[in-house]
C-alpha positions in Angstrom: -44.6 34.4 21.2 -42.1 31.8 23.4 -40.2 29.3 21.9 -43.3 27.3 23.5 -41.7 24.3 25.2 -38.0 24.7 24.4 -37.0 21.1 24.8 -40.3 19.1 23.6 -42.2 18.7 20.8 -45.7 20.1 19.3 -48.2 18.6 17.0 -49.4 21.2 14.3 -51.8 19.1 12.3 -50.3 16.5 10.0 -46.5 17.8 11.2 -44.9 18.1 14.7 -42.5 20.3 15.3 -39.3 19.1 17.4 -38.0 22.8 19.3 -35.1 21.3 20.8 -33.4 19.9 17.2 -35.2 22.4 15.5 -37.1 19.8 13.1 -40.3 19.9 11.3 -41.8 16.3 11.0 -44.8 15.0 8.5 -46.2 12.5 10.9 -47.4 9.8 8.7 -44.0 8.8 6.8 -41.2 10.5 9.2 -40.0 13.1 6.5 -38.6 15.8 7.8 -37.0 19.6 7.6 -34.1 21.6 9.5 -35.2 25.0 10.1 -33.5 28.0 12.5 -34.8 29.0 15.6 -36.8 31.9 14.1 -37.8 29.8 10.8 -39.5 27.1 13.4 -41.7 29.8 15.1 -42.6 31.4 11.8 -44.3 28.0 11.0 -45.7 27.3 14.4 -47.7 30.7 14.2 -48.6 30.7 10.9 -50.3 27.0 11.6 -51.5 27.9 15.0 -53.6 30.7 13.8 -54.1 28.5 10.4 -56.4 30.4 7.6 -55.8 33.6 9.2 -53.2 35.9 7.3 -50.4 37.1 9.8 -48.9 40.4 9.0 -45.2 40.7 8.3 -45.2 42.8 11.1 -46.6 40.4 13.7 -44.1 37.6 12.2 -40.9 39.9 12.9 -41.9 40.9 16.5 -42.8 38.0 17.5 -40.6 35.0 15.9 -36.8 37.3 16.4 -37.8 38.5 19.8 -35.5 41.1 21.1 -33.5 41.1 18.1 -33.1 44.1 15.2 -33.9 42.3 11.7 -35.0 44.2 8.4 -38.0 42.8 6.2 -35.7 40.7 4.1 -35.0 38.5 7.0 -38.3 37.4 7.0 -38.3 37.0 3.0 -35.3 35.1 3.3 -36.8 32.6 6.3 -40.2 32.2 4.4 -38.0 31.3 1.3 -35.8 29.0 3.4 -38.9 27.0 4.6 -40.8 26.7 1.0 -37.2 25.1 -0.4 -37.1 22.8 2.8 -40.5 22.1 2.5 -40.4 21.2 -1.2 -37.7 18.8 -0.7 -39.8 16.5 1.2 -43.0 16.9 -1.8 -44.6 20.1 -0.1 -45.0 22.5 -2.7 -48.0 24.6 -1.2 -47.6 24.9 2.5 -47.2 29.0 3.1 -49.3 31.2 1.0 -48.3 34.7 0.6 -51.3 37.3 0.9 -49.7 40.2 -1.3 -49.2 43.3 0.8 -50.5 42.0 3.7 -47.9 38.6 5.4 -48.7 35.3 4.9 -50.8 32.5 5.7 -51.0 28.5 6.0 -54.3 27.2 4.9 -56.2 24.2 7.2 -56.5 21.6 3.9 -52.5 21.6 3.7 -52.3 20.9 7.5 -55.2 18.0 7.0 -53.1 14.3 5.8 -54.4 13.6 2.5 -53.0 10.2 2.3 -50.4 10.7 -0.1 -47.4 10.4 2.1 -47.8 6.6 3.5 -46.4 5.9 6.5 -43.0 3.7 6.7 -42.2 0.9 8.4 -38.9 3.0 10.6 -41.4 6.0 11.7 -40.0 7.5 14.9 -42.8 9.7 16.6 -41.8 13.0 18.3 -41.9 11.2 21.6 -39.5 9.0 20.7 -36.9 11.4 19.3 -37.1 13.5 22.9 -35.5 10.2 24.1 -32.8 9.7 21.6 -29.8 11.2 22.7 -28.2 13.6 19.3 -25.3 12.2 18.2 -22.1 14.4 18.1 -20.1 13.6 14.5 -16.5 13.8 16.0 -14.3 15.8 12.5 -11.9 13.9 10.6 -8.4 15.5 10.7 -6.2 14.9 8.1 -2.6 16.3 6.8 -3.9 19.0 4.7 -6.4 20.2 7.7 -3.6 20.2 10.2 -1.0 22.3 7.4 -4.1 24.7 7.0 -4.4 25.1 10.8 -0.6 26.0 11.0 -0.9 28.8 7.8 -4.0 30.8 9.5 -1.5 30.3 12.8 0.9 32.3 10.9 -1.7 34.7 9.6 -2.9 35.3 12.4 -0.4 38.0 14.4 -1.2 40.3 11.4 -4.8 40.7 12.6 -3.8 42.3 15.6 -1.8 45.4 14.1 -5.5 46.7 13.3 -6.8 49.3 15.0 -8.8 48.7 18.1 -10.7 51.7 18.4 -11.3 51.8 14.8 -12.8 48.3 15.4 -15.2 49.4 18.3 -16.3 53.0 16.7 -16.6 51.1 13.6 -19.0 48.2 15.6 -21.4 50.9 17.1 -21.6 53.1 14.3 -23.0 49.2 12.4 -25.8 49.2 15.1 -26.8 52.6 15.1 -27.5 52.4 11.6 -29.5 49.7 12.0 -31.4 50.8 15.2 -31.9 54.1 13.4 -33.6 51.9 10.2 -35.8 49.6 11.9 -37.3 52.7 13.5 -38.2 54.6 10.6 -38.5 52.3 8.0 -41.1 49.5 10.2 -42.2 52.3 12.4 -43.1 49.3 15.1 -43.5 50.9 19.3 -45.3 50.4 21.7 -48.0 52.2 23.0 -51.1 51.8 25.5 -54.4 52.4 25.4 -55.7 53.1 29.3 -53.0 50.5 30.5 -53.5 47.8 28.1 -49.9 47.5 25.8 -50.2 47.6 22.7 -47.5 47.1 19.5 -48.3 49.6 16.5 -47.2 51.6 14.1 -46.5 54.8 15.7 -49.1 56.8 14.2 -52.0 57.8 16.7 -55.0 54.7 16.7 -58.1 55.5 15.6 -60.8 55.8 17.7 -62.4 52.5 17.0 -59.1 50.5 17.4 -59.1 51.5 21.3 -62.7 51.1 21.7 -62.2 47.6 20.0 -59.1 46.7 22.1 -61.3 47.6 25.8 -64.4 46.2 24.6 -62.5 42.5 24.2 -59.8 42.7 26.4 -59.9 40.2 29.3 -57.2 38.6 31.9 -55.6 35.9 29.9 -54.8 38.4 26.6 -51.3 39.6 27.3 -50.6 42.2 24.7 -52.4 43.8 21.7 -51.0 44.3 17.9 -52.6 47.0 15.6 -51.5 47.8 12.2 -53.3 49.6 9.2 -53.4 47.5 6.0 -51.5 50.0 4.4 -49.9 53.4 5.3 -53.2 55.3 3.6 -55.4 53.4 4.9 -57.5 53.5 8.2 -58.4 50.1 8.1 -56.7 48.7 10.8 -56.1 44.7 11.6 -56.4 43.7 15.2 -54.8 41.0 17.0 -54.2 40.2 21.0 -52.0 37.4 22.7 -53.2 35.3 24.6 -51.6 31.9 25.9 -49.3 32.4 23.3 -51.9 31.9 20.9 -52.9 35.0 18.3 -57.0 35.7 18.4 -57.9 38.0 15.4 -60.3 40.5 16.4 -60.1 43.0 13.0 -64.1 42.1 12.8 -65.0 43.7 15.9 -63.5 47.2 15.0 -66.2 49.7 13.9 -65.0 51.2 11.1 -65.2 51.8 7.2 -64.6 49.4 4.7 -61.0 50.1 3.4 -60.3 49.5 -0.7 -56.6 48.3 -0.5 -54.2 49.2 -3.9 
């Protein structure tokens, strides 16, 4: 998914969402959260596709795009935006589905009237033209005698090692390319030209019948996973206008009992 429109806003039900300063807004009283880059599109796809559950693996491909991250990285956004979120009064905004990924419902996206609006409300479209203001530091005697000690310190640093530095470096990312292969198992594959992001393991039969039958011009990509690793059941979902359609219902296949 893009970072939709990098510098502008997006109303998501009760909330907009700010892209450029990174902001999460309840429209009727101005409250508001901080979130990362990857923390704001985790919300913004999660409401988009609001009562739908969205697997973990969807949420890492899509909101760190082109970047390695493990499965804690999402635990540790999702948790990130329930403490944010609970520091303006929203207790219940992401669901987890055990398992599965997780999911914001429609009723916690519809205002219920219990956050009144305040008299200093500044709408998304008003922020866009407010220029961010830069907080110039304070530097003070103790600052600048700190700044001259890591000045001393500092020649030290270079008696390491270069090449231990650089063998050290690319034996870090190796690792980690060499994990999020074959612990998430996510690829990509196609099924007669049509790409699709799986698991690895060879689709079934009624995924790529599913994935033909549907596909048209606007969908852009395909993801299928299995609801578990020994389970055929497989969920569905394409891309299209950067929005996710869930087409799991139109796969012919057996009911799946998940442990």
């Amino acid at each position: 998914m893009n970072d939709e429109v990098n510098d502008g806003c997006k109303r998501l039900g009760r909330f907009d969402v700010d892209f450029a300063r990174r902001t999460i807004t309840r429209i009727s009283d101005g409250a508001f959260i901080k979130a990362s880059r990857s923390e704001t599109l985790i919300f913004t796809l999660l409401a988009e596709s609001a009562n739908n559950t969205i697997y973990r693996e969807v949420l890492l491909a899509e909101c760190w795009q082109g970047k390695i991250v493990t499965n804690n990285s999402l635990t540790v956004a999702i948790k990130n935006l329930r403490t944010a979120f609970s520091k303006i009064g929203e207790n219940k905004i992401i669901t987890t589905e055990p398992k599965l990924g997780y999911c914001i419902r429609q009723s916690a996206l519809i205002d219920d009237g219990s956050h009144p609006p305040k008299s200093d409300e500044i709408s998304c479209e008003e922020k866009n033209t407010r220029p961010l203001i830069e907080v110039q530091p304070v530097v003070t005697k103790e600052k600048v005698e700190n700044s001259k000690k890591i000045k001393i310190l500092t020649p030290r640093i270079c008696n390491i090692n270069v090449f231990e530095i650089i063998v050290g470096i690319a034996f870090f990312f190796a690792t980690l390319t060499i994990c999020y292969r074959f612990l998430f198992f996510i690829d990509t594959t196609s099924v007669e030209g049509l790409p699709v992001i799986y698991n690895g393991a060879d689709l079934p039969k009624p995924v790529q019948n599913a994935i033909l039958q549907n596909d048209n011009s606007s969908i852009s990509r395909w993801y299928a996973f299995p609801i578990n690793k020994s389970c055929n059941y497989y969920q569905l979902f394409s891309v299209s206008n950067d929005h996710f359609i869930n087409y799991s219902p139109t796969i012919k296949q057996e009911i799946c009992s998940v442990k």
